[in-house]
Every structure is written in C-alpha cells, then in structure tokens.
MDTraj code that builds the backbone (N, CA, C; nanometers):
import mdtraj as md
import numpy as np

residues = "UNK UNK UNK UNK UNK UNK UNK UNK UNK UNK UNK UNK UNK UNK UNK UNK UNK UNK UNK UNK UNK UNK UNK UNK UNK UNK UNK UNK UNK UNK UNK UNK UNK UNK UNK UNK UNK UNK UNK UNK UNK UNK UNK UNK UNK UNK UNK UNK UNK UNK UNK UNK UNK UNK UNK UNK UNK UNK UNK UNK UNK UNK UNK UNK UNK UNK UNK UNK UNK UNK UNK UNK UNK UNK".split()
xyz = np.array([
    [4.2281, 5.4504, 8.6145],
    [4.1949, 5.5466, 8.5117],
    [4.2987, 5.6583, 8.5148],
    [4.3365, 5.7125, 8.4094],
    [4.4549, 5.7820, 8.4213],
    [4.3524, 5.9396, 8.3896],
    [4.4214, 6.0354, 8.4557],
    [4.3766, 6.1623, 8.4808],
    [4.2995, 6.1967, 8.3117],
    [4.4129, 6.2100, 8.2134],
    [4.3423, 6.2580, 8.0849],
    [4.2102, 6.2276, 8.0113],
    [4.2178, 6.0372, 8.0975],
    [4.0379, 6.0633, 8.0062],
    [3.9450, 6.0579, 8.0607],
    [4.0252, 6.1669, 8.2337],
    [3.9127, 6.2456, 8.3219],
    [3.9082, 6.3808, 8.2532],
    [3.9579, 6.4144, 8.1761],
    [3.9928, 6.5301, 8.0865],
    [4.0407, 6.6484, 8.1375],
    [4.1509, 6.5964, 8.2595],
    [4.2309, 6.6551, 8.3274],
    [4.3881, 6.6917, 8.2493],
    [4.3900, 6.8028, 8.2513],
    [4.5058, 6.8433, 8.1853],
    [4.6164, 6.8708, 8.2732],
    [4.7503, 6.8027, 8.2880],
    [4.8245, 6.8755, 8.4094],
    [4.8846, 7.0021, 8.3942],
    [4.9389, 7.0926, 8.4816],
    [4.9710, 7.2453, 8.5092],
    [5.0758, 7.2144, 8.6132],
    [5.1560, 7.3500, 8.6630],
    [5.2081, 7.3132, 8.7980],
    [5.1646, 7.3297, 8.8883],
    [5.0392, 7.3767, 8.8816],
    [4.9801, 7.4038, 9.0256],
    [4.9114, 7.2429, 9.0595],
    [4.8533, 7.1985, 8.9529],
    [4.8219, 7.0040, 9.0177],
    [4.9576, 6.9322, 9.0229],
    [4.9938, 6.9236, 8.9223],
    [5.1408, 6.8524, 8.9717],
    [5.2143, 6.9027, 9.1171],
    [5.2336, 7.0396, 9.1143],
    [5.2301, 7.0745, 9.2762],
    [5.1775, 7.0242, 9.4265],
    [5.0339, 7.0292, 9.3797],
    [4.9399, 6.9762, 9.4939],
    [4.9516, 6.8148, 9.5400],
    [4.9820, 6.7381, 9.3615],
    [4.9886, 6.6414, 9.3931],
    [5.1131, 6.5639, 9.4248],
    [5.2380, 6.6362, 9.3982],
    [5.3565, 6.5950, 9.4963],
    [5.3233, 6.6095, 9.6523],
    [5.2467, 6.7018, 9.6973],
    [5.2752, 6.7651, 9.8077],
    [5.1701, 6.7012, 9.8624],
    [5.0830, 6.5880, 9.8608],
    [4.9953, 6.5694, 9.9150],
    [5.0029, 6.3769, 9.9200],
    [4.9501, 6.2947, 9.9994],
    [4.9804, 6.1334, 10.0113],
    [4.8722, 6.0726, 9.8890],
    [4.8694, 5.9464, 9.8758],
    [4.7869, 5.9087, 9.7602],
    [4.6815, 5.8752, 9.8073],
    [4.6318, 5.8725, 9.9316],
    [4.4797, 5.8168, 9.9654],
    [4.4471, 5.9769, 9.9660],
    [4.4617, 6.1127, 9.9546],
    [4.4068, 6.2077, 9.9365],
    [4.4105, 6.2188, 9.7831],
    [4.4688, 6.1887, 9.7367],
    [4.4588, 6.1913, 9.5347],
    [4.3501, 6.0980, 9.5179],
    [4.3410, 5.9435, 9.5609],
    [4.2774, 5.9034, 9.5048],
    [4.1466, 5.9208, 9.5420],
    [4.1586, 5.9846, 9.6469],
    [3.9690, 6.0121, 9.7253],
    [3.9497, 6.1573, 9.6085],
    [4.0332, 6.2831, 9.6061],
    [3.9994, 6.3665, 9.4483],
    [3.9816, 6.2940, 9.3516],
    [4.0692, 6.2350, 9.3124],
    [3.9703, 6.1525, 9.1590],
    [3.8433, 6.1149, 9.1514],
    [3.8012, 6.0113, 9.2794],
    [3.6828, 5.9638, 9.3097],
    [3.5441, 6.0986, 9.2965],
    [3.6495, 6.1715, 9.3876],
    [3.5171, 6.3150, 9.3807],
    [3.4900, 6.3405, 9.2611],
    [3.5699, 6.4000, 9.1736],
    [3.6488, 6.4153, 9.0344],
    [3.5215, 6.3385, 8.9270],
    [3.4928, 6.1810, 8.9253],
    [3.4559, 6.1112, 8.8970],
    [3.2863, 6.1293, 8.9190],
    [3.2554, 6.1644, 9.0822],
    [3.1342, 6.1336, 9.1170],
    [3.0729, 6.2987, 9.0440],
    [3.1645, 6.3841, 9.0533],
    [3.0977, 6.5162, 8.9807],
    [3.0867, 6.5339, 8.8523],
    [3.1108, 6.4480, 8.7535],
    [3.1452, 6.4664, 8.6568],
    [3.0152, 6.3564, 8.5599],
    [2.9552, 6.2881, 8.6992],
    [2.8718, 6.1961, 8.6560],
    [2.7341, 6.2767, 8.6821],
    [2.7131, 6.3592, 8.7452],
    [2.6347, 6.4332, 8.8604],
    [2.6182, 6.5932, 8.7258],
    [2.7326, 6.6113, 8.6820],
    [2.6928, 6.7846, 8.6104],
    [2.8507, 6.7767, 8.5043],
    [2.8439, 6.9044, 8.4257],
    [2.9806, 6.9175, 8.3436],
    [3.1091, 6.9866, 8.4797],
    [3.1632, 6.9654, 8.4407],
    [3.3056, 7.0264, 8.5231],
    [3.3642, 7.0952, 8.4519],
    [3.3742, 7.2439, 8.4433],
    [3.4225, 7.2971, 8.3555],
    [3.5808, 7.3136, 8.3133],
    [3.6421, 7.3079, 8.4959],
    [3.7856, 7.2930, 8.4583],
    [3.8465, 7.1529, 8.5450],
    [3.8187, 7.0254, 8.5117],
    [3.9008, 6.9593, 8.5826],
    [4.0057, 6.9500, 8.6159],
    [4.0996, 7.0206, 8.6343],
    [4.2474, 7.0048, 8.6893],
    [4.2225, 7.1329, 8.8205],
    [4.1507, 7.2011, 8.8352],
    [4.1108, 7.2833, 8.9152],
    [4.0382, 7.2639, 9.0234],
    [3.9428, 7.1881, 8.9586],
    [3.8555, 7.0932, 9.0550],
    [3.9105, 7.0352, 9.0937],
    [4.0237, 6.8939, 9.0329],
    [4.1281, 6.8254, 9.1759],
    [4.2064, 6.9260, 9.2179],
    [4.2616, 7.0541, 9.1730],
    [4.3500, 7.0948, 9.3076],
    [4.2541, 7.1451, 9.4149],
    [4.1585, 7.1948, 9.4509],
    [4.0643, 7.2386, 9.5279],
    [4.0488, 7.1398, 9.5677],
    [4.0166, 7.0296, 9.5445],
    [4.0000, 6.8871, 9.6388],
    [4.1102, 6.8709, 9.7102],
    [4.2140, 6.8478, 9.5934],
    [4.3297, 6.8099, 9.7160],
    [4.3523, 6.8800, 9.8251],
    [4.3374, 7.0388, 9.7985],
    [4.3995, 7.1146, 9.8996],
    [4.2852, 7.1151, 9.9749],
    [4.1635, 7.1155, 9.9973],
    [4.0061, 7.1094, 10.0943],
    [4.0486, 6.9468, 10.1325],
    [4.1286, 6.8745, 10.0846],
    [4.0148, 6.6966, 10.1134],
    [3.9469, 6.6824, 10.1181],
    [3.7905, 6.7344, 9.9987],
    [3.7124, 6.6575, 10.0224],
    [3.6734, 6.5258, 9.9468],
    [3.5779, 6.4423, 9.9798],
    [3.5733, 6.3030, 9.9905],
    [3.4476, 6.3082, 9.9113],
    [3.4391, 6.1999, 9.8533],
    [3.3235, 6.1770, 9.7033],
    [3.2159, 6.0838, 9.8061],
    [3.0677, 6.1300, 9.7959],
    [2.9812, 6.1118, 9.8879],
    [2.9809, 5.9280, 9.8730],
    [2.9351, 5.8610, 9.9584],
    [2.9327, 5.7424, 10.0033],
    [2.8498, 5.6726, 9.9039],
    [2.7444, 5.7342, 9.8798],
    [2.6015, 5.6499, 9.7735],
    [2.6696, 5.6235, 9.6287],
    [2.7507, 5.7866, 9.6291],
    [2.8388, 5.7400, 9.4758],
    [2.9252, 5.6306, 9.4354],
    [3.0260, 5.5958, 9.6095],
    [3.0572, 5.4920, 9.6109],
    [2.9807, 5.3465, 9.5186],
    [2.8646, 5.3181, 9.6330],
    [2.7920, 5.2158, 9.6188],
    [2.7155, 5.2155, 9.4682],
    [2.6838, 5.3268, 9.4267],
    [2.6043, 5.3668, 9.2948],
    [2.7391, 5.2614, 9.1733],
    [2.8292, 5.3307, 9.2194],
    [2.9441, 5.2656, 9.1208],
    [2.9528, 5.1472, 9.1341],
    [2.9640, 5.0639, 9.2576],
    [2.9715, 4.8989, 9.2559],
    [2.8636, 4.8317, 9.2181],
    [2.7223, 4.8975, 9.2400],
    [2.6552, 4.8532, 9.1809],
    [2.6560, 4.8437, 9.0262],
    [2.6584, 4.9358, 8.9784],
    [2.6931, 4.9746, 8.8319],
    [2.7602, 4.8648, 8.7687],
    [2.8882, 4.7941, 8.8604],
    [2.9922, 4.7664, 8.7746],
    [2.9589, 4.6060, 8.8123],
    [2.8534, 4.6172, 8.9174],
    [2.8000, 4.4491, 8.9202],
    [2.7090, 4.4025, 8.8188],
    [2.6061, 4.5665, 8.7603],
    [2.5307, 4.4831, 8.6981],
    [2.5334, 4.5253, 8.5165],
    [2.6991, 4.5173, 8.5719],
    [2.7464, 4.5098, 8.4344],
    [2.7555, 4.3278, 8.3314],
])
top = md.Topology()
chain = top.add_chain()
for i, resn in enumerate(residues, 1):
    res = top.add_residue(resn, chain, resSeq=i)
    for name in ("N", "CA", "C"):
        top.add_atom(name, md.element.get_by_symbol(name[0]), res)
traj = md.Trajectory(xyz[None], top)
C-alpha cells in the first residue's frame, strides 16, 4: 500500500525520518499507521508516522491477526 491512500502526505520531516531510519521500522509505522486508522480518525497522518518512527512503536499483535483473519475470510 503506498503511503497516499494512507492519506499520508510527504514533508521533510517524514521523508527525513524515513531516510534515517531501516525498513522493518517503516514498515512496523505503517502497520501502526493502519491499525489506528481502523481503531479512530487520525488527524494528521504523516505526523503520526514520524512519531512512530522516531518512538518505534509496533502495531498491537491482535491487529495483526484481526487483519489475516479479515483477509482469509475474504
């Protein structure tokens, strides 16, 4: 899924974060990115991944499974 129709707009402060950071920490922000966005509105997503990137945090485990399920009983 490409960032925009997470309705992530880029800036230099994400393009920043996200040079400066490896891709299993981007793609665990998206995931978060994803699981919050399913969960409540996000008012600024490109803000919300730089705060992820720069915290690392990690999109809870159930959301994981919530999603494979989802996409099994598709």
């Amino acid at each position: 899924m490409r960032l925009d129709e997470l309705g992530v707009k880029l800036n230099s402060t994400l393009i920043k974060a996200i040079t400066e950071s490896i891709e299993e920490t981007i793609q665990l922000a998206i995931k978060a990115l994803k699981e919050q966005k399913s969960l409540r509105q996000v008012k600024n997503p490109a803000e919300f991944l730089v705060d992820t990137i720069k915290n690392t945090l990690q999109p809870n485990t159930n959301y994981e499974q919530r999603t494979k399920m989802n996409t099994f009983n598709e």
